[in-house]
N, C-alpha and C positions, 0 to 999 in steps of 0.2 A: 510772617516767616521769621525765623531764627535760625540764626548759626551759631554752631557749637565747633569749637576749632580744638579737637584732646589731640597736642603732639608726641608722637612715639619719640620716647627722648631714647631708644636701644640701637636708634637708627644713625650711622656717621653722616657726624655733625659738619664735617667737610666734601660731602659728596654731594653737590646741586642738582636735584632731581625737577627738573622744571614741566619734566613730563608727567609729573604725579602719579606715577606706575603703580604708591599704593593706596591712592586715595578711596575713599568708600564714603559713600553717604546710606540715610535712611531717615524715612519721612516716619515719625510719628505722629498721633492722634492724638491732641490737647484739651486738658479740660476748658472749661472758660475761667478757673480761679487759677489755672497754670499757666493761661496765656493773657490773664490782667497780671500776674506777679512779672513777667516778664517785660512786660509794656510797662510796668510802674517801676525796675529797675533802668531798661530804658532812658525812661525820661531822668529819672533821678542822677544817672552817669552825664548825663548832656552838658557839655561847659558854658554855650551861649544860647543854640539853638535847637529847634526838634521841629521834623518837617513830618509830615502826615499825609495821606495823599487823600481822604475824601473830607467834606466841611461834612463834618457829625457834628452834633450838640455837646454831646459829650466832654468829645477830646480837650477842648480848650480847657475849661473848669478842672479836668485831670489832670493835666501840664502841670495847671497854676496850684496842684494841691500836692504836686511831687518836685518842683522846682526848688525848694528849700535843703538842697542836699550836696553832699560836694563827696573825692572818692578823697580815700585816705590811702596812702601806703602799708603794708604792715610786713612787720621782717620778723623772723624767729631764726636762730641758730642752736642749733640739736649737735653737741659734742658726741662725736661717734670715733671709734678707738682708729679710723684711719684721716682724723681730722674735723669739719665742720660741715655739717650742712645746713644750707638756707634754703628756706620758705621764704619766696615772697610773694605774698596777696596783698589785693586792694580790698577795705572794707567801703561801702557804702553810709555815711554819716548824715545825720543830721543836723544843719546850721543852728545853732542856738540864738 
């Protein structure tokens, strides 16, 4: 399973809704090369540890062939006529 978290930023940013009045979910149907890129981003984000819940064959050997990765920051600012806007993402890296 995966969570996708897209926050509505049009929503006031000082009003605590703990009841989640407008929460919405919805289950999609994954391929299997959409749900290994997802497990190998995953592993790849992980700082020390990654837990998994069945002993597969597999998994171990996957861990040790995504573990060589660390996340990056990345900032961009876009001059726009009533001031700056920032992007900030993480890129996924690999350790050289």
């Amino acid at each position: 399973m995966a969570i996708r978290i897209c926050p509505d930023l049009s929503h006031d940013q000082n009003a605590i809704d703990f009841n989640f009045t407008h929460f919405s979910f919805r289950y999609k149907r994954l391929s299997k090369k959409q749900v290994r890129a997802i497990n190998q981003l995953i592993v790849r984000c992980a700082e020390t540890m990654v837990f998994y819940q069945s002993q597969i064959g597999w998994v171990p050997k996957f861990i040790e062939r995504n573990t060589n990765y660390r996340i990056e920051p990345r900032n961009e600012k876009i001059q726009t006529p009533e001031g700056v806007y920032l992007i900030m993402t993480h890129d996924v890296k690999q350790i050289d």
